[in-house]
C-alpha positions as CSV (number, residue, x, y, z in Angstrom):
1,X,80.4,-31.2,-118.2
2,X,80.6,-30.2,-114.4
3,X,83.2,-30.6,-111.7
4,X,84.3,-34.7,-111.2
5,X,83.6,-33.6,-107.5
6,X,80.4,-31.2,-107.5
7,X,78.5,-33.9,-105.8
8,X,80.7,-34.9,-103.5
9,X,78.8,-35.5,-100.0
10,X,75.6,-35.8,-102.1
11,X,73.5,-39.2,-101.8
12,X,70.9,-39.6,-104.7
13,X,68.6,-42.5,-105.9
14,X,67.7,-43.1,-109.6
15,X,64.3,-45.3,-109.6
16,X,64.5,-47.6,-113.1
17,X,68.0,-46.8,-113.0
18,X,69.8,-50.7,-113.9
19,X,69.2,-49.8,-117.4
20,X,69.5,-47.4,-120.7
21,X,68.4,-44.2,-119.7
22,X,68.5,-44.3,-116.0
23,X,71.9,-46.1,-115.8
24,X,73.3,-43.4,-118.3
25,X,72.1,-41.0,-115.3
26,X,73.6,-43.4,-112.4
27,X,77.3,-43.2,-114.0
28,X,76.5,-39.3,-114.6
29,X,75.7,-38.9,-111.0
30,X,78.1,-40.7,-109.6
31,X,80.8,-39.6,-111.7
32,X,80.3,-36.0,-110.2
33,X,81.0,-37.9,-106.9
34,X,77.2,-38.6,-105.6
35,X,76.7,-41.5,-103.5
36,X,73.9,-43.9,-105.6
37,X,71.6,-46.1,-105.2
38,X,69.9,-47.8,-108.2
39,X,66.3,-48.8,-108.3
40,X,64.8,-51.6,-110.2
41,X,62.0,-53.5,-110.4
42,X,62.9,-57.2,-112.4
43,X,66.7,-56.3,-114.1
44,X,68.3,-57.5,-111.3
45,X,71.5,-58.5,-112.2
46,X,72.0,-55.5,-114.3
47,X,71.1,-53.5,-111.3
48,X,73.7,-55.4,-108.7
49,X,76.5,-54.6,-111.9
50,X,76.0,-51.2,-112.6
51,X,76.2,-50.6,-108.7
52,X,79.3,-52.3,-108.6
53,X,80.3,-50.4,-111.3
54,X,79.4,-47.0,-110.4
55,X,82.8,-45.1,-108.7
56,X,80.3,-43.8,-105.8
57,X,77.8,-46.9,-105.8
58,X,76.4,-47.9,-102.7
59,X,73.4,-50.7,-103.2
60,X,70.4,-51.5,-105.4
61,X,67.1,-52.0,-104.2
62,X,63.8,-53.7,-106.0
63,X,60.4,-52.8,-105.7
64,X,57.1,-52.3,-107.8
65,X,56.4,-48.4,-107.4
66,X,53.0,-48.9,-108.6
67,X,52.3,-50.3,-105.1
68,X,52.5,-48.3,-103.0
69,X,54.3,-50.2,-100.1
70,X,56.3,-51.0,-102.0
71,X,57.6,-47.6,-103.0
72,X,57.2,-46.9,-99.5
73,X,59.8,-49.6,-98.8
74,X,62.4,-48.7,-101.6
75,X,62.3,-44.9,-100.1
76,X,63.0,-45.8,-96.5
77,X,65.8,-48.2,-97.6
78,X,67.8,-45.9,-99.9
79,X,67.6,-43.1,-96.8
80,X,68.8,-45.7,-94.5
81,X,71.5,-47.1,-96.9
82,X,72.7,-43.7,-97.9
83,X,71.7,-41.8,-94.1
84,X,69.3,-39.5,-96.3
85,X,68.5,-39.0,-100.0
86,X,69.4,-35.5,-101.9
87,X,68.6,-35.8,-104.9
88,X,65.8,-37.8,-106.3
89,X,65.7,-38.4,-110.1
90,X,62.2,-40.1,-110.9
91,X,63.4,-42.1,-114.1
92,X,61.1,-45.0,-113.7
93,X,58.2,-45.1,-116.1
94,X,55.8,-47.5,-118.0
95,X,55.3,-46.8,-122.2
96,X,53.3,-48.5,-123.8
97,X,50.2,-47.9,-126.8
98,X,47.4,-47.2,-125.2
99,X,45.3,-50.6,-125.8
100,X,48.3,-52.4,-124.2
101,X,48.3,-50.6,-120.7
102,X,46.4,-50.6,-117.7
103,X,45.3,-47.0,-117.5
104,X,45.4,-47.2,-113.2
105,X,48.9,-48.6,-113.7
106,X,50.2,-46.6,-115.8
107,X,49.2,-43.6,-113.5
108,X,50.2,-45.1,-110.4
109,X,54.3,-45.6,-111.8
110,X,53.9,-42.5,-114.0
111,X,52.7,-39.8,-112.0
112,X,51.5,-41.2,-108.2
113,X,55.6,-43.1,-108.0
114,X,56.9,-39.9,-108.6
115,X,55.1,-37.5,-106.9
116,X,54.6,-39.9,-103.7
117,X,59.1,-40.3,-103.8
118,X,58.9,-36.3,-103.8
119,X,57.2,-35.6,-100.8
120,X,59.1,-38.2,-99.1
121,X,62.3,-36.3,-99.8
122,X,60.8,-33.0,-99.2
123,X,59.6,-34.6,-95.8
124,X,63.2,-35.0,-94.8
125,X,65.3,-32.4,-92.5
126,X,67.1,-30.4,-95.3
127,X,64.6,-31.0,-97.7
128,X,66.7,-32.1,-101.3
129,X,66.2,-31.9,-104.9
130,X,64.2,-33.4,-107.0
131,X,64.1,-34.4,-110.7
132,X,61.0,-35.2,-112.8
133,X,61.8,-37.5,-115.9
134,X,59.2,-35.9,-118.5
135,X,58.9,-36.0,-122.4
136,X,59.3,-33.7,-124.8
137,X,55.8,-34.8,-125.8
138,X,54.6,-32.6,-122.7
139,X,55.2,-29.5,-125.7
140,X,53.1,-30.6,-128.3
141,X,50.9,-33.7,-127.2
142,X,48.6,-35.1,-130.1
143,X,46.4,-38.0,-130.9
144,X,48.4,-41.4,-131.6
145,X,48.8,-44.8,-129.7
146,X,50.7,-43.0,-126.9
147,X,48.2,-40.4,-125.3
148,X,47.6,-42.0,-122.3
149,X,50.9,-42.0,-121.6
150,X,51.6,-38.7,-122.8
151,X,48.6,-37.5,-120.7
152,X,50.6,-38.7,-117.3
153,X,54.0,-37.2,-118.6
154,X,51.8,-33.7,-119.3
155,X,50.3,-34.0,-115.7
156,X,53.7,-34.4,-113.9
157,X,55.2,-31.7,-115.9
158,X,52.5,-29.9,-114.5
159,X,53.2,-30.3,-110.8
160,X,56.8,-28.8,-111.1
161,X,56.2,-25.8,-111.3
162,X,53.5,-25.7,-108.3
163,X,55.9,-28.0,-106.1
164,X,58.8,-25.8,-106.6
165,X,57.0,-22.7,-105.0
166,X,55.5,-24.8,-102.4
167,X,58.1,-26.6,-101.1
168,X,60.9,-23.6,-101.7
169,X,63.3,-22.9,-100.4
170,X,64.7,-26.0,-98.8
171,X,63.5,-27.8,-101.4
172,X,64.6,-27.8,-105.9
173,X,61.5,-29.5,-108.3
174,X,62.7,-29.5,-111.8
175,X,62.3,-31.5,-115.1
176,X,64.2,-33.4,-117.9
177,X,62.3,-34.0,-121.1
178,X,64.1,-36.3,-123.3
179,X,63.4,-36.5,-127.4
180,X,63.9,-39.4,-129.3
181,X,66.6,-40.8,-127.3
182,X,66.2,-44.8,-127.4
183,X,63.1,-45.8,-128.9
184,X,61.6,-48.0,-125.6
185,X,62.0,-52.2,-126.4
186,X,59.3,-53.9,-128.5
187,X,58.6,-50.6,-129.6
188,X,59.4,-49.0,-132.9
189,X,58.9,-45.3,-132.7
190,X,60.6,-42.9,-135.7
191,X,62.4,-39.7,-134.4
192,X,61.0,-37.7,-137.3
193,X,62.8,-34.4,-138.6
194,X,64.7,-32.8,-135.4
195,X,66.3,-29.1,-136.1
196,X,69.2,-30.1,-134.8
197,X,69.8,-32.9,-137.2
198,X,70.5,-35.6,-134.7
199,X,69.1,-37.9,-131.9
200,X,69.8,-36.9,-128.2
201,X,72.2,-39.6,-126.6
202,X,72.1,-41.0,-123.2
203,X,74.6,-38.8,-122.3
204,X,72.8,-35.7,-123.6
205,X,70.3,-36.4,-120.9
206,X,72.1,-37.1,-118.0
207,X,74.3,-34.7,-118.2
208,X,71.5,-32.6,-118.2
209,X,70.3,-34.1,-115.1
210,X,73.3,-33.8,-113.3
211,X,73.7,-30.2,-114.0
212,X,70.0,-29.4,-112.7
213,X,71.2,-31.6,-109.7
214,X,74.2,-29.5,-109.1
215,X,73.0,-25.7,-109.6
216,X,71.4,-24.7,-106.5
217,X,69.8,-21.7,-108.3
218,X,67.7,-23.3,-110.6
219,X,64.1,-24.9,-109.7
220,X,61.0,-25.1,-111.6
221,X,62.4,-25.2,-115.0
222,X,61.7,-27.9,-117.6
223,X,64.9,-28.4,-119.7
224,X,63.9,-30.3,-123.2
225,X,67.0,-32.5,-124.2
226,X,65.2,-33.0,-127.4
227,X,67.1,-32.3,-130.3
228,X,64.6,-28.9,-131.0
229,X,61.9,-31.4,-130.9
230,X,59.7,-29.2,-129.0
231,X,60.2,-26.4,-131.7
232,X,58.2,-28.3,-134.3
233,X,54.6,-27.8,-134.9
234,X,52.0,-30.4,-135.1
235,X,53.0,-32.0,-138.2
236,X,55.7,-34.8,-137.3
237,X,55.1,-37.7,-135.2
């Protein structure tokens, strides 16, 4: 676990962050002594408690990142909120089976939210860091009900790399690709066989966030928080 205070000074914003997974990575963050703002798009009450929660919390702010106004909006109020925004974790995302989901909506929160919130912080004086919520999926992607939305987790994966060269060195890309950590609501998903014998937690994840958010020496790395997921061939779900 790192230093209560190797954040300190640090502002960050969490999009999908009232909830699960990204509030896991709020309390992580702020623990570490960042300065957070919490993005949501409908749990508003959850949002406004985990903020008053968090020991660093600042506000919460709503918006629909598939429009993109509206993540337009949400971006220029967390950098006026917090004065600027270093580090970026892009939690937000939409699962579903693929006869369940708008394919252009799925792309525009998946891949055009995240991507469109990264050049806005690399726009800034300073530049920042950024963090890429992936899947360990991106490792072995195969046919099932999910591809579409493995397809958009496999594309943003992609651009880490390439972002981390371009926009180096005032700016960090990197990625976090969770396993089987909390099958998503309405949804019943196994974990199958992991080599490690046991789920990921919420915790697993965002401490691994907050340690890529704290090293200044690593970008352009994708760290699988997966159990050994990724380690498996083809054969498991």
């Amino acid at each position: 676990m790192g230093d209560a205070g190797s954040l300190a000074g640090k502002t960050a914003l969490v999009t999908g962050g009232s909830r699960r997974l990204g509030a896991a990575i709020c309390r992580a963050l702020a623990a570490r002594g960042a300065a957070v703002a919490v993005h949501y798009r409908r749990s508003e009450a959850e949002a406004i408690a985990l903020n008053r929660a968090l020991k660093h919390g600042v506000f919460s702010v709503r918006g629909d990142l598939a429009n993109p106004q509206e993540r337009e909006w949400v971006f220029r109020e967390a950098a006026e909120w917090l004065g600027r925004v270093d580090v970026l974790v892009n939690n937000a995302a939409l699962f579903a089976r693929d006869e369940t989901i708008d394919a252009a909506t799925l792309r525009a929160v998946n891949v055009e939210a995240p991507l469109d919130l990264a050049r806005r912080v690399a726009a800034q004086a300073g530049g920042g860091c950024v963090i890429q919520m992936l899947d360990a999926r991106i490792a072995r992607p195969a046919a099932g009900p999910f591809r579409e939305y493995a397809a958009t987790k496999i594309e943003l994966a992609e651009s880490v790399a390439k972002l981390a060269r371009e926009w180096a060195p005032n700016m960090r890309v990197n990625g976090v690709a969770p396993g089987p950590v909390l099958a998503p609501e309405d949804v019943r998903e196994a974990a199958g066989a992991l080599p490690l014998g046991r789920r990921p937690t919420p915790d697993d994840v965002a401490n691994a966030v907050a340690f890529l958010a704290e090293n200044e020496s690593v970008t352009g790395q994708i760290l699988f928080v997966d159990g050994g997921r990724h380690l498996l061939d083809g054969s498991n779900p």
